[in-house]
Steps between C-alpha positions, in 0.01 A plus 500: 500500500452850367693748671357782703587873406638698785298816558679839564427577900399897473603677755255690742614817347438381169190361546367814721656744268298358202198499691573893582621596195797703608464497890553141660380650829147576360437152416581416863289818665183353288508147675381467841716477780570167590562403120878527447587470130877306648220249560465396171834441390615142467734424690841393305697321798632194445250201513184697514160484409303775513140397442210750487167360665153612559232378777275177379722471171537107528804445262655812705502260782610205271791652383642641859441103620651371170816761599491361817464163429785441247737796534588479871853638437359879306331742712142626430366849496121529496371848361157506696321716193136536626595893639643584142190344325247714698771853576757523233353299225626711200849460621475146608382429100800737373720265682352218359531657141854558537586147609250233316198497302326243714224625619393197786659495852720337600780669345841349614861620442849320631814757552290796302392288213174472382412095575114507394202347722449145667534322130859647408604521932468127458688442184771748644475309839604148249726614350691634789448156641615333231839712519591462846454089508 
C-alpha cells in the first residue's frame, strides 16, 4: 500500500492572511456572517475525521456511513459546505488549494492530514483495520 502524504493544516490566520494580503481580518470582514473561517480547519485531535460534505453529493454520504460503519472507535466531524459554496466560495477554493488538488467532494482528513475522498477513506479505513486486528 502506497503511503499517504500528510498535508500541512494552515492555520486560520494563515489561510485568511493570504486571502487579505496583509490584513487577516479583511478576509474575514468579506465573508458573510455566519461563515466562520475556524470552520474550515481540520480538526487535528486524536482519532478524528474531519470530512467535508455537500447536500445530494452521494459518495459524501457514502463516506460518513463507511466512517461510521467501520471506524466506530474515531470520532467524525462533518463540514456541512453548501453555505461556503454559495457565500464564501473564493475562500472555501483557497482552502482547498492549500490542502489538496482534488477537486471532487468528499474531501476527508484524519488528525489534520489530508486522507482523499471515498476511494482513498476506504483504503485508509483497511489499513487501519488491518493494524488493529
Amino acid at each position: 500500500m502506497t503511503s499517504l502524504p500528510p498535508a500541512s493544516v494552515a492555520s486560520v490566520a494563515s489561510v485568511a492572511s493570504e486571502l487579505a494580503g496583509d490584513s487577516a481580518d479583511s478576509a474575514s470582514d468579506l465573508l458573510p456572517d455566519e461563515l466562520d473561517l475556524a470552520d474550515l480547519v481540520p480538526s487535528t485531535a486524536p482519532h478524528t475525521f474531519t470530512v467535508y460534505s455537500k447536500s445530494g453529493c452521494a459518495p459524501c454520504n457514502q463516506v460518513k456511513k463507511m466512517i461510521a460503519d467501520r471506524a466506530a472507535e474515531f470520532h467524525c466531524r462533518v463540514v456541512n459546505c453548501d453555505e461556503w459554496l454559495l457565500e464564501g466560495k473564493e475562500t472555501f477554493l483557497a482552502f482547498l488549494a492549500r490542502h489538496t488538488e482534488r477537486r471532487q467532494f468528499p474531501f476527508v482528513f484524519f488528525q489534520g492530514d489530508f486522507v482523499g475522498g471515498l476511494k482513498e477513506t476506504d483504503i485508509f479505513l483497511s489499513f487501519a483495520e488491518g493494524s488493529m486486528g
